[in-house]
N, C-alpha and C positions, 0 to 999 in steps of 0.2 A: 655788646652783650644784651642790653636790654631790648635789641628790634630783636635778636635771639631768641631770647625768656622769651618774649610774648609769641613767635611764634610756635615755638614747643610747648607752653602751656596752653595752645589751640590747640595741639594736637593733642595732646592729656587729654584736655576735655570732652573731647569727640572719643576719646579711647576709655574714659572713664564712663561713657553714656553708652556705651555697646551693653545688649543684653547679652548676659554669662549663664553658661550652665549651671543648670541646679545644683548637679551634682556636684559634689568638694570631696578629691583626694584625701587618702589617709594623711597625706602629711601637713594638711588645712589649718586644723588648730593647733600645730606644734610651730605652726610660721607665724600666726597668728598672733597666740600668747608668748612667742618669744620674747625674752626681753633683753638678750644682746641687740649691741649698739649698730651690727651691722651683720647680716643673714644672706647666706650665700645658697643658691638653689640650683645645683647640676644635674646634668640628664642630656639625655641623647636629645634630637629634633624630632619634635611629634607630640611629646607625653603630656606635656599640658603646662609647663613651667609658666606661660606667659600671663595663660586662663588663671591658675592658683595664684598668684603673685595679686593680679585685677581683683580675684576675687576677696585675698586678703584686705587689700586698701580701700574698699568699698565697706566694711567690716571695723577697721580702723577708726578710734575716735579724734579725726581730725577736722578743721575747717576744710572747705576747698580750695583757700589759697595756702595752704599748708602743705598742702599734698603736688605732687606731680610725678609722672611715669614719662618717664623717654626711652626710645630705643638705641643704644651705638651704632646699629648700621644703617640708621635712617641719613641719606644724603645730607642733613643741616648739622651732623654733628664730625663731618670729614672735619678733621683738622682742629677741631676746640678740644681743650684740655676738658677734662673731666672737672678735675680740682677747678680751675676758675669756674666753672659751669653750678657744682654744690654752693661752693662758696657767696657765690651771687645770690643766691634761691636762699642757701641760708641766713644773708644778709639783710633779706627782706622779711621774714618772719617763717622761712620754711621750714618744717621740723621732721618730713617724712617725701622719701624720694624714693620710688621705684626703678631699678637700672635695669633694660631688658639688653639682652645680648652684650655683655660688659667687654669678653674679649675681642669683641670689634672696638673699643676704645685704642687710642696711642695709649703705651706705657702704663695697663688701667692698675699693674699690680701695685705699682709705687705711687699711682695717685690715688690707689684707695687708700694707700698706707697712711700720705699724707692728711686726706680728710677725715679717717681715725682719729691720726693723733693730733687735731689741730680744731674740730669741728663737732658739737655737738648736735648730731642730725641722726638718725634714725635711714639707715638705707637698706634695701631687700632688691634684692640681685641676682639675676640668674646669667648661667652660660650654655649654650649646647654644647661644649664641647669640654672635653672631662681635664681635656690634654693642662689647661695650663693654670688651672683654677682650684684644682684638687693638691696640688700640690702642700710639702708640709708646714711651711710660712704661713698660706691661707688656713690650712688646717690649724693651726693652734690659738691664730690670732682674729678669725673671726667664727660665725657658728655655721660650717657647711653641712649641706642635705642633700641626699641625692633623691631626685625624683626615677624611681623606675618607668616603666613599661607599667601599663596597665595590667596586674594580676589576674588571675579569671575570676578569682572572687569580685574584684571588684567592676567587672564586664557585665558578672551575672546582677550587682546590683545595679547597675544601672540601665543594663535590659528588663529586667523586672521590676524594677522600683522598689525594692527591699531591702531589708538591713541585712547584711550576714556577717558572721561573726571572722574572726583570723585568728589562727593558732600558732604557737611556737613546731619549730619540725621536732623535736623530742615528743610533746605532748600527741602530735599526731600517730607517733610509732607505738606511743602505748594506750591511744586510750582513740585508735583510728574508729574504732565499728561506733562510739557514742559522740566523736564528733560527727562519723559521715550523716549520722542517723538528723543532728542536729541541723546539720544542710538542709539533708533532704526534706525534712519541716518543714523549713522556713519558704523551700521552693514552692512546697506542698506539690502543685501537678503539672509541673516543669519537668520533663528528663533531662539530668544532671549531664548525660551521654552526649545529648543532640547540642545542647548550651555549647561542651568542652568541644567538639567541634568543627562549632560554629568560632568558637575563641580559638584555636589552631588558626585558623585562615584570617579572620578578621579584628583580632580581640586584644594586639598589642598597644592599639595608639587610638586616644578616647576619640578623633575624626571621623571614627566610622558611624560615630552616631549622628555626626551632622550629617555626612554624606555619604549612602551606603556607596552607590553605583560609580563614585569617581575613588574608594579606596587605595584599592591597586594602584590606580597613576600616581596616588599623592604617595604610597610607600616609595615607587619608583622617583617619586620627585624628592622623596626628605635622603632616599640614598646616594643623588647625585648631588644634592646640596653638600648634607656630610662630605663628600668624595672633593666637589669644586671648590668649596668655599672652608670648610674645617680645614680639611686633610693638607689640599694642597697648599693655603695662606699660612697655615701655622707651621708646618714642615717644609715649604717650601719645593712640594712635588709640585713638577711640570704635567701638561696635560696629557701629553705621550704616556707616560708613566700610569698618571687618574685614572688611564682604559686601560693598564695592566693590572690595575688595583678591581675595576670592573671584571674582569675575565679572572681573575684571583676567587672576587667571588661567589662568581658564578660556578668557576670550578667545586669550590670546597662546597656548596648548596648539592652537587651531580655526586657527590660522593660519601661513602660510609666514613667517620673520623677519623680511623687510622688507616684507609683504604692509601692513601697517598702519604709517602715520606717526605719531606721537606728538598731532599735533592729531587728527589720526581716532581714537586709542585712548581719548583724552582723552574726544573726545565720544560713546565706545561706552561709557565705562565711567561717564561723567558729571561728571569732574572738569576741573579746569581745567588748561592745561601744566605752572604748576609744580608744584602740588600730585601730578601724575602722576609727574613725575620725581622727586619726594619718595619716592613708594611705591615705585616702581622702585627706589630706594636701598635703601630697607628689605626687599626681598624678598630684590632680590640680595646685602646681608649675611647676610642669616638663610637664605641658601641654599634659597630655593624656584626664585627666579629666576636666570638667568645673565645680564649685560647684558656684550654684547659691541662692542665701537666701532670706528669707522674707523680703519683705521691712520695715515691724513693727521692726527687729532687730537693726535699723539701732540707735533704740531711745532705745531701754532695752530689755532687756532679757528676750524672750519666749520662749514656747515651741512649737517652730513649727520647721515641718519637711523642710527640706531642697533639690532642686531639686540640681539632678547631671545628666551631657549629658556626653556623651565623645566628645573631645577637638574640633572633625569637624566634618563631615559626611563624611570623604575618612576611617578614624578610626572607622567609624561605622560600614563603608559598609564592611571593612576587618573582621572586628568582627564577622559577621553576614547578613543575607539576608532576617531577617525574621521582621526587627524594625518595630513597631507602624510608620505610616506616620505622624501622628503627633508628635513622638519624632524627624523624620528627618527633618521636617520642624522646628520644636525648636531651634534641633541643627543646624542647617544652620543660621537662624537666629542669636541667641546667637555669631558664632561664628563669623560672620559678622560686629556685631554691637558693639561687647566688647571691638574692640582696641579702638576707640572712644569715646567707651560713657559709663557711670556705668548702671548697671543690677542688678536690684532685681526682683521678683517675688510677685505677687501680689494677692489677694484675689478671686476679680473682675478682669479677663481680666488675659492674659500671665504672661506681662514684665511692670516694671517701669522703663524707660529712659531717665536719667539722671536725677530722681528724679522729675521728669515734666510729662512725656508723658505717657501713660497708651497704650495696643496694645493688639490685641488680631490676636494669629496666626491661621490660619486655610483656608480652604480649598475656591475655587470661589465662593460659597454658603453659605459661612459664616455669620451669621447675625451680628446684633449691639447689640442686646438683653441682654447679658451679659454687656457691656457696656452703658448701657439706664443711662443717667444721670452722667456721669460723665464727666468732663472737660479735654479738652486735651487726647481724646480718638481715638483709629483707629484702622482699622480691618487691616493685613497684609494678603493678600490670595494668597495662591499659585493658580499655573493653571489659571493663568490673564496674557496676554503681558499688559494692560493697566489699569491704575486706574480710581478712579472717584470720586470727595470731598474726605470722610476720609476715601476710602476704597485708600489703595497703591498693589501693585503685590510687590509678596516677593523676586523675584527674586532679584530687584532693590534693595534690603539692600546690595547687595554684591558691591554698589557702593560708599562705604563712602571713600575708600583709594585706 
């Protein structure tokens, strides 16, 4: 163990001396000032979990033989216990340990358990993958976070270098025209239009600001990661399978949401009902997909079809150049508005939000029509900088975080 330690606290150290983005996530000082004993940090691959976590422990008042960061899928930790590995680190004077990629550990749920309840150490942990870490064990017994997708509010600050503010989605329905106003302040001679999209295409996963020109490939590379290494090691898909999960969804990207029935996607993509709603589960945890359901589901059990978007619109736009405008608008929306708030879909109008709000997405010429009589309704319109009573610009959802 100790030729071990000293070779993973070489690599700490070289990982602790990388220069990091200025910029720090909304969820920065909440991991920060944490003061659970152990802090869980999930999210899709891309959003920056590794970047926040560095940047937390940099931030941290400890020595540097106090500290150290490891990764679980680094080749030196195949085969070592987690637990003997803390324990070691703790034995020496260690009081703060960084675990990146945790569900590449053996058995990491019941050796975190272990080093909980047996070990006073301080550990911040992340996972790409939602599937095994979110669960409600980890939920009660340590303090988990999900890292999103990069908001477009927080695209625009970091393309402009500006503060801008985030709003609750209630507060936005009533008091839209003196938030937008408060935006567009702060942008002052930015158009708010050309930003949103520019964030449609490029504005999900903070990489684009290291590297505009290789984006695309690293979308296409963090989806075949997801797809190789998530999907298939934790569920135990073969590879034959991973390129029906490919053509899955590239399908749902060519199509309006409820354009295809599940027995038709079934038999476009080759698999059988349940085996479909199988992958459908699997995407939509690991965040490629979005599966969105009827709001009548919520009370028993019908037969209604179910909408599915992919997980943003930077995932679409990789996919494809040919989507319905109003699946991009959906999905931008959706993916906006979900860390927030619950999503169902509805009869009349889009989206149901938060079981209150009724919305209907669509373009500056959008009517109310479809919404004629119904309480707690609102038209979201793309191609607006400003609102007016219940109509909102949709750009503005991408302001809640």
């Amino acid at each position: 163990m100790e030729s071990l330690f000293g070779n993973i606290k070489h690599i700490s150290n070289q990982k602790l001396r990388q220069k990091l983005p200025v910029y720090k996530r909304f969820l920065f000082e909440k991991i920060k000032n944490g003061t659970d004993k152990i802090i869980g940090i999930y999210g899709s691959r891309g959003v920056g979990k590794t970047t926040l976590m560095l940047q937390v422990l940099q931030e941290l008042n400890y020595a540097s033989d106090e500290i150290v960061y490891i990764s679980c899928d680094h080749p030196l930790f195949t085969n070592i216990s987690l637990f003997e590995f803390v324990e070691y680190f703790y034995k020496y004077g260690g009081k703060c340990i960084v675990i990146d990629e945790i569900h590449e550990a053996k058995n990491f749920e019941q050796e975190l358990k272990s080093i909980y309840d047996f070990m006073d150490v301080k550990i911040i942990f992340s996972g790409s993958s939602a599937v095994k870490i979110t669960n409600a064990s980890f939920a009660r017994r340590y303090a988990m976070h999900k890292l999103p997708i990069l908001s477009f509010r927080e695209f625009c600050e970091i393309k402009l270098d500006v503060a801008l503010p985030s709003f609750t989605f209630e507060d936005l329905l009533n008091s839209h025209e003196n938030r937008t106003q408060e935006v567009l302040n702060s942008i002052k001679d930015e158009k708010i239009l050309k930003l949103y999209n520019e964030y449609l295409e490029f504005g999900a996963y903070p990489y684009y600001f290291a590297s505009k020109d290789s984006f695309m490939q690293k979308v296409s590379d963090t989806i075949n990661t997801v797809l190789f290494t998530d999907v298939a090691l934790l569920y135990k898909v073969s590879a034959a399978n991973i390129e029906m999960l490919k053509k899955l969804l590239h399908t749902i990207s060519l199509c309006k949401p409820l354009e295809l029935s599940i027995e038709s996607l079934g038999k476009t993509v080759g698999v059988s009902k349940a085996t479909l709603y199988n992958y459908i589960e699997y995407l939509h945890r690991a965040e490629l997909l979005r599966h969105v359901v009827y709001e009548g589901k919520r009370f028993k059990s019908m037969q209604m079809p179910d909408k599915l978007y992919l997980s943003n619109t930077s995932l679409l736009k990789s996919l494809t150049n040919s989507s319905d405008i109003g699946t991009i608008r959906e999905t931008y929306f959706a993916s906006q508005v979900s860390y927030t708030c619950s999503l169902y879909y509805v009869k009349k109008g889009d989206f149901l939000v938060d079981e209150k709000y009724t919305v209907e997405i669509g373009g500056k010429n959008k009517s109310f029509e479809q919404l004629k009589d119904i309480p707690n309704s609102y038209v979201i319109a793309d191609d607006i900088e400003i609102g007016f009573k219940n109509r909102l610009p949709l750009w503005l959802m991408g302001f809640l975080y």
